[in-house]
C-alpha positions as CSV (number, residue, x, y, z in Angstrom):
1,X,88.3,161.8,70.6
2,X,85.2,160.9,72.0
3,X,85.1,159.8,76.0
4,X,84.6,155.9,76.9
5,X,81.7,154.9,79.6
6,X,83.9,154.7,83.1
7,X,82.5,151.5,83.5
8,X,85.0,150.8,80.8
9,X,87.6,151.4,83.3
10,X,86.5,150.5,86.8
11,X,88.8,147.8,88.0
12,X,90.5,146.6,91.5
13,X,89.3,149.2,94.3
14,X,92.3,151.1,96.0
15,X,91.8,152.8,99.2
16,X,93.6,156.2,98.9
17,X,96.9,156.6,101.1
18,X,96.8,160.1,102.4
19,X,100.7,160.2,102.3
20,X,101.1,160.0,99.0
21,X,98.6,163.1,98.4
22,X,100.1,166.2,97.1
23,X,98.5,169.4,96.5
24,X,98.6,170.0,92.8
25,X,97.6,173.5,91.2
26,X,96.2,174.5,87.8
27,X,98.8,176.6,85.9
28,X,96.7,179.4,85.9
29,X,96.2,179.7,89.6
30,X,99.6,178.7,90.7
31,X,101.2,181.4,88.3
32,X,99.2,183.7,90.8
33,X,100.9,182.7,93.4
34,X,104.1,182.3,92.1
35,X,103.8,178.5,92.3
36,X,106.0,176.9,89.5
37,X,106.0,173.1,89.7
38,X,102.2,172.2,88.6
39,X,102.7,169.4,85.7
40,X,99.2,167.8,85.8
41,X,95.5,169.6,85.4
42,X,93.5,169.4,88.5
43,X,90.5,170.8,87.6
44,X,87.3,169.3,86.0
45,X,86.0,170.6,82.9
46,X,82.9,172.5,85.0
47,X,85.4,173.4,87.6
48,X,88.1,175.8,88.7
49,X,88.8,175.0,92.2
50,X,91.7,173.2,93.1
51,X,91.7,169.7,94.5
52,X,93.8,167.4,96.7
53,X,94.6,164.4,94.5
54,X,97.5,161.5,94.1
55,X,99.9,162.8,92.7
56,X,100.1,162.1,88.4
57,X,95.9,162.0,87.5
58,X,94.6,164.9,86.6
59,X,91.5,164.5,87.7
60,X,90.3,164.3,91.5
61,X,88.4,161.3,92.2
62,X,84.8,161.3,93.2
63,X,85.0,160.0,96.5
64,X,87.5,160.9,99.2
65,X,88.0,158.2,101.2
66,X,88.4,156.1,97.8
67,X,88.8,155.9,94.3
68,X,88.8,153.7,91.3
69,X,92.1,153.2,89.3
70,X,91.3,155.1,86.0
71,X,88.1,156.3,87.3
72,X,87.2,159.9,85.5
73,X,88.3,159.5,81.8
74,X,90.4,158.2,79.5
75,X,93.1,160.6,79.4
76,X,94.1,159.4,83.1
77,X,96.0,156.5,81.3
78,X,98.3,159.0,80.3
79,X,99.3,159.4,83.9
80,X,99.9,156.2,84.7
81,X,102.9,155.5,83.1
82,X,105.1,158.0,85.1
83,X,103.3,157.5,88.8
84,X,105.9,155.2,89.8
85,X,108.5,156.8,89.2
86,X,106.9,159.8,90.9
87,X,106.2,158.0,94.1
88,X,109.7,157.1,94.5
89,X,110.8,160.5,93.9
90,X,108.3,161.7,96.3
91,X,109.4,159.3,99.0
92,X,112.8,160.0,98.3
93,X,112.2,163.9,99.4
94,X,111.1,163.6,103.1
95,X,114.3,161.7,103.4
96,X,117.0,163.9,102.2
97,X,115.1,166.9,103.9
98,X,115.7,165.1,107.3
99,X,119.3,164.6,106.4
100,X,119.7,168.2,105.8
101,X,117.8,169.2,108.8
102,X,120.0,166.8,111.1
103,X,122.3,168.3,113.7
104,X,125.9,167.3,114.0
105,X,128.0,169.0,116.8
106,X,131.3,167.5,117.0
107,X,134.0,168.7,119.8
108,X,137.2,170.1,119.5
109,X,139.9,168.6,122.1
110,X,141.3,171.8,122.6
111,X,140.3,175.6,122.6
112,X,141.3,179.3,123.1
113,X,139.2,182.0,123.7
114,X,139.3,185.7,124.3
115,X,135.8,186.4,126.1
116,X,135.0,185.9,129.2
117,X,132.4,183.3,128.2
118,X,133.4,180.2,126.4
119,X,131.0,179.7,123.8
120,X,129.6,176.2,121.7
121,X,131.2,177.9,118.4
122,X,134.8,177.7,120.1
123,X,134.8,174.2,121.3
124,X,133.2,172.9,118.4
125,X,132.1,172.4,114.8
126,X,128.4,172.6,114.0
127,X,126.7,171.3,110.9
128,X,123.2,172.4,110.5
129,X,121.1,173.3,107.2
130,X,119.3,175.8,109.6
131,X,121.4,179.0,108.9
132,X,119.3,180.3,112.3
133,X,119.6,177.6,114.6
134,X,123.0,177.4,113.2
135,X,123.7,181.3,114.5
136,X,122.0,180.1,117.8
137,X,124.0,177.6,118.8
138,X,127.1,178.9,117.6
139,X,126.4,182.1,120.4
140,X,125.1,179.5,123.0
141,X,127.4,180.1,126.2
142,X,128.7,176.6,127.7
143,X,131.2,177.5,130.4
144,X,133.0,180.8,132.2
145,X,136.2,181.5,130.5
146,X,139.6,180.3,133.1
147,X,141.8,182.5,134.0
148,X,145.6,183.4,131.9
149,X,147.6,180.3,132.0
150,X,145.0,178.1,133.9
151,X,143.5,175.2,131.6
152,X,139.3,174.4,131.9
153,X,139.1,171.0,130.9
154,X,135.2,170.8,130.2
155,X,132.7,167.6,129.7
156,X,131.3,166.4,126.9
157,X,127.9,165.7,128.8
158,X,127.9,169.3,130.0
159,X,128.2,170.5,126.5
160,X,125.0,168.0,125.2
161,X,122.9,168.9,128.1
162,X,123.5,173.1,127.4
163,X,122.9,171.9,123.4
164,X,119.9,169.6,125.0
165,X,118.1,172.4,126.8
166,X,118.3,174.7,124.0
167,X,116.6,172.3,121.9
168,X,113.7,171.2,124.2
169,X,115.2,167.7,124.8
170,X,115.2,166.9,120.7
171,X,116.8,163.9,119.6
172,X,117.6,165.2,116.3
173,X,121.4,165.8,116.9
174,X,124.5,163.9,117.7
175,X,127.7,165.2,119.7
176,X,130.8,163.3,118.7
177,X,134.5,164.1,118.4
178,X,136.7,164.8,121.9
179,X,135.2,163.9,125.4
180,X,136.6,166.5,126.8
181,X,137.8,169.9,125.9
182,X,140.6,172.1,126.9
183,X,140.2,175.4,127.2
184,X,142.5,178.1,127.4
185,X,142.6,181.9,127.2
186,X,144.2,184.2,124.9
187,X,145.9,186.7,126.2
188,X,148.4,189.6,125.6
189,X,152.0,189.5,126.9
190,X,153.2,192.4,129.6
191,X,155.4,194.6,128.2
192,X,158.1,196.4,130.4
193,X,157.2,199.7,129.2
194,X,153.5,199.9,130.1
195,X,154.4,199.4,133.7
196,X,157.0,202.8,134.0
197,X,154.1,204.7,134.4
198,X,152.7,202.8,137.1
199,X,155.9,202.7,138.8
200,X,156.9,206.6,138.8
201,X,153.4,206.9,140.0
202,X,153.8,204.6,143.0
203,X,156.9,206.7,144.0
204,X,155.9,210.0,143.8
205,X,153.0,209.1,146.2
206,X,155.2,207.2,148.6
207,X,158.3,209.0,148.8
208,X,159.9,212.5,148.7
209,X,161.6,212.2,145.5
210,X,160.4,214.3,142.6
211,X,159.8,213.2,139.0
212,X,163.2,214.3,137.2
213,X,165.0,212.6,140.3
214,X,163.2,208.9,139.3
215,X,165.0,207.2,136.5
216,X,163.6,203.5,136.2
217,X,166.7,201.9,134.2
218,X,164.8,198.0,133.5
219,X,162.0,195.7,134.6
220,X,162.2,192.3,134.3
221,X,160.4,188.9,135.2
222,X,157.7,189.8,133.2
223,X,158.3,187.4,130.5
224,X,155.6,185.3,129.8
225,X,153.0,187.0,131.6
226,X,149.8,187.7,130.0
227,X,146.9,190.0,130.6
228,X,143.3,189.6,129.2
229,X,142.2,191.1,126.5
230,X,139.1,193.4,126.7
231,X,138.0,195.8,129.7
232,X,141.4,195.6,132.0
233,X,143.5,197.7,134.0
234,X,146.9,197.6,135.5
235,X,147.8,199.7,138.7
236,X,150.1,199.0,142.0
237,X,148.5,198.3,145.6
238,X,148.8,201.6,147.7
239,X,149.8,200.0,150.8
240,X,152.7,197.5,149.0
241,X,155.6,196.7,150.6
242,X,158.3,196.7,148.4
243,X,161.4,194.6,149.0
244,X,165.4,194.3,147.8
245,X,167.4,197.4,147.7
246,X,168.7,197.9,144.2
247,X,166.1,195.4,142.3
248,X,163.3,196.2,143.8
249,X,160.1,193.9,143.9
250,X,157.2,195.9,142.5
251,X,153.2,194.0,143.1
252,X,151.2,194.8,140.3
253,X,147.2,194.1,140.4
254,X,144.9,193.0,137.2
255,X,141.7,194.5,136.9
256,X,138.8,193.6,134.9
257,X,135.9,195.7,135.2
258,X,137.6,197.4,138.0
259,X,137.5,193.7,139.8
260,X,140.7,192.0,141.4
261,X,141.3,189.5,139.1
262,X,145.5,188.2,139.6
263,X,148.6,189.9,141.0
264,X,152.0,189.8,139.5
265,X,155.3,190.5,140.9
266,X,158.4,192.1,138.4
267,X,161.9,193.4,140.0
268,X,162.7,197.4,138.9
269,X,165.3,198.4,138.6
270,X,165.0,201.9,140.5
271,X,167.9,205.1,140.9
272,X,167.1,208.2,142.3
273,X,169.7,211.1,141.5
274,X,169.3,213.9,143.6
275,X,170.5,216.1,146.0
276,X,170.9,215.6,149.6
277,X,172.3,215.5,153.2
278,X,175.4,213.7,153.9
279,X,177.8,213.8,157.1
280,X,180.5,215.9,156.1
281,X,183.0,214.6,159.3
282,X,182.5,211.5,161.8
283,X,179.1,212.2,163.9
284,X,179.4,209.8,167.0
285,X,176.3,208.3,168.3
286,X,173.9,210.0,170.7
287,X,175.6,212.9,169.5
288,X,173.3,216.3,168.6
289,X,173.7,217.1,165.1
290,X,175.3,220.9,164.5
291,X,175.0,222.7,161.3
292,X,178.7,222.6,160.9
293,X,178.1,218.2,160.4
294,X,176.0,217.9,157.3
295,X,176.7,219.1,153.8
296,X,174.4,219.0,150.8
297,X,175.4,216.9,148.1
298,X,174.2,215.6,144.7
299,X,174.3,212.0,145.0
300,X,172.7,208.7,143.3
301,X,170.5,206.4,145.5
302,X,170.2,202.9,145.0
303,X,167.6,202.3,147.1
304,X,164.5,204.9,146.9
305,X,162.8,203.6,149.7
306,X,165.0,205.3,151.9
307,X,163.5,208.6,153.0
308,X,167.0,211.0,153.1
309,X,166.7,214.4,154.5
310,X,167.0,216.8,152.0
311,X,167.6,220.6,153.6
312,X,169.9,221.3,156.7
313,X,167.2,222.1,159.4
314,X,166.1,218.9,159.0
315,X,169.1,217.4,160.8
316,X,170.0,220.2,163.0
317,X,169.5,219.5,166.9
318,X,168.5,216.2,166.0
319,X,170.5,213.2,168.0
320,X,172.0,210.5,165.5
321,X,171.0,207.0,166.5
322,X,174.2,205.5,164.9
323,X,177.9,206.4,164.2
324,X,177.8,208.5,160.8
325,X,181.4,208.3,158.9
326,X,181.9,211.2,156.6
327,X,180.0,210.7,153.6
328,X,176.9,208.5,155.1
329,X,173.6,210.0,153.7
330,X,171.3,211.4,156.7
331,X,167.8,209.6,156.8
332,X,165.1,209.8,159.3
333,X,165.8,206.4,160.5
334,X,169.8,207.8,161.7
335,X,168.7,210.5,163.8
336,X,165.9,211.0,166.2
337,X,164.5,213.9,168.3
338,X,166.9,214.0,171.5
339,X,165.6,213.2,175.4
340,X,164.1,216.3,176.2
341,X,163.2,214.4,179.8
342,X,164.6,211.4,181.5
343,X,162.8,209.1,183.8
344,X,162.9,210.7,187.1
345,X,163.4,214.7,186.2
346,X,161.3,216.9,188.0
347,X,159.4,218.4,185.2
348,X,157.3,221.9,185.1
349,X,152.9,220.6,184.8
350,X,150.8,223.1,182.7
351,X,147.4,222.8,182.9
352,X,145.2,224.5,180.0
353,X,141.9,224.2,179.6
354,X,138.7,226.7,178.7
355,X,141.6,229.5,179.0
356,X,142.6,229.0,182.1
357,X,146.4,228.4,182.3
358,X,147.6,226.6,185.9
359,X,151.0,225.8,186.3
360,X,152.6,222.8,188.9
361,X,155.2,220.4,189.5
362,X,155.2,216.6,188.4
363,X,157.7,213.6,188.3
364,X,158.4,211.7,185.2
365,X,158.2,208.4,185.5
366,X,159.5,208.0,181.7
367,X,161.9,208.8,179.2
368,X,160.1,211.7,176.9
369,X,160.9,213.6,173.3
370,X,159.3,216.3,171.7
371,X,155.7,215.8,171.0
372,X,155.4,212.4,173.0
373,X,153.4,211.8,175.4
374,X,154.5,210.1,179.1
375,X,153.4,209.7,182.3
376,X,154.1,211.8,185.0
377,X,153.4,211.9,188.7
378,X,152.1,215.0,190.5
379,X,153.6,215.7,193.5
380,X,150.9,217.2,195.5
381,X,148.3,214.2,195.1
382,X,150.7,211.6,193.8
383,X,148.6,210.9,190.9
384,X,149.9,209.3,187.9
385,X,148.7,211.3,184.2
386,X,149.3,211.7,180.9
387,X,151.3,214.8,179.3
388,X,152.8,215.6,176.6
389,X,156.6,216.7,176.2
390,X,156.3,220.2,174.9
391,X,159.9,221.2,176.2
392,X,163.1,220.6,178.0
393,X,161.3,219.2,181.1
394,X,158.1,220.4,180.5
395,X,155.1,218.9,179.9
396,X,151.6,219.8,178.9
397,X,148.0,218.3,179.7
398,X,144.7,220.1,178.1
């Protein structure tokens, strides 16, 4: 077929729209580079270079800035049949791209969690085409998790400036759904049995009862209470006091990451089986305690606070503080060390001090027992001191 002038063809001129140019590859050089979609020749016959051109002539034009319709060749009139219907298709592209590309975030109206951060994936659904940003935003912390049982209700407008930030103020995504969200965090419930341990513990450090001697027979009021999940620890205060007799009110402390974090209170039910002094006949009070008044027994206590005495020298020469009927378990709050000095008594003074051992007279002016410490007057100056009752009237400064 032999080529008309291009004179033949030159009609209306067009200035060229750079939107609608494409960059179109010969076959052989787009199969290089693994390009697939190359449905027109770009290349004039004398050369191989590839050439920016409006998308559906194969030929480039001869001026940049403009062309003529049909300018080149005949065998552009091919092309013109299907450029419409390629410039729609081509306009069409940019559009669905954006709608794939758009960001929809829309919030839940309530949440649980189990971290100690509340993240954008837990109080809402994201739509993104962007599998990275999607990963982003779903790990994006929003808010600090509540604690067990306590409800966060957080903002909308919070959540869109976190989402905002993130995004370097874009305006490519929408927030819809709840205004607010509220947030709660899973936990895990007590159970009794975890908190034996803790208890036996607690006891063996704080009283004088042994192991096999603690029986913990049920805790309760535990229902319902949760713990977090993760990095936690139970244990009981050292310096608790406990209270009731036969159910006895037990503190027990969360910790996460060895922090305070809440305290709960559950009633145990403690006995203590062991063996022990009892008054075996009626001890009056103010009475001194003889060997022939205690027995050992093996008894079941109801309340182990109570510190009972446990071997007979602990009682003996002790004065009871209160009428014991036969039967009563000896503590250390029913007897006490008797008046080894009454206000008044002229008591023997020993000095010691760098070895030197001097001996005088003083008068109490208080009531003293073993090991306490009164003041005395000494006769000679009439000075009042401090000694310390180291005997039946006799006292002892160093």
């Amino acid at each position: 077929m032999l080529q008309a002038s291009n004179s033949l063809l030159t009609l209306i001129p067009v200035f060229y729209i750079a939107t609608l140019l494409i960059r179109v590859l010969s076959r052989e050089f787009a199969r290089e580079r693994g390009r697939i979609l190359t449905p027109f020749l770009v290349n004039q016959e004398e050369s191989t270079d590839p050439f920016p051109v409006l998308l559906g002539l194969p030929c480039p034009p001869r001026i940049m800035s403009r062309f003529w319709l049909g300018e080149g060749s005949i065998r552009s009139l091919r092309s013109l049949s299907i450029l419409p219907a390629i410039v729609i298709f081509g306009a069409a592209v940019p559009q669905q791209s954006m709608a794939c590309d758009r960001l929809t975030i829309s919030l839940k109206e309530q949440a649980t969690v189990s971290t100690a951060e509340v993240l954008l994936g837990d109080v809402a659904d994201i739509y993104c085409a962007d599998q990275g940003r999607l990963e982003q935003l779903i790990s994006l912390p929003v808010a600090a998790a509540p604690l067990p049982g306590v409800v966060l209700s957080l903002d909308g407008g919070l959540i869109h400036q976190k989402v905002n930030a993130i995004l370097k103020n874009s305006t490519g995504f929408t927030i819809s759904g709840a205004p607010v969200v509220r947030i709660t965090v899973r936990g895990r419930i007590v159970e009794p049995a975890e908190l034996v341990p803790l208890v036996k513990a607690f006891l063996l450090e704080t009283t004088p009862w042994r192991e096999s001697e603690i029986e913990i027979r049920s805790i309760g009021n535990v229902s319902g209470v949760e713990i977090p999940l993760g990095d936690y620890s139970l244990r009981i205060p050292k310096k608790s006091h406990l209270s009731g007799a036969r159910e006895t009110l037990f503190p027990f402390e969360i910790l996460v990451k060895e922090h305070p974090y809440r305290i709960f209170w559950a009633s145990v039910d403690v006995r203590v089986r062991a063996e022990i002094l009892r008054a075996a006949r009626k001890i009056p009070y103010g009475k001194i305690i003889a060997r022939e008044d205690v027995e050992g027994a093996l008894v079941e206590i109801q309340d182990a606070r109570v510190a009972c005495l446990r071997q007979p020298e602990d009682a003996v020469g002790l004065v009871s503080r209160r009428t014991l009927l036969p039967g009563d378990p000896l503590t250390r709050e029913s007897v006490t060390n008797p008046l080894l000095i009454r206000a008044g008594d002229t008591v023997r003074l020993r000095l010691e001090r760098n070895g030197i051992h001097v001996a005088t007279f003083a008068r109490a002016e208080q009531d003293g027992k073993l090991g306490q410490f009164i003041r005395i007057r000494n006769l000679d100056f009439s000075r009042p001191v401090k000694a310390e009752v180291v005997g039946l009237r006799e006292v002892r400064i160093e």
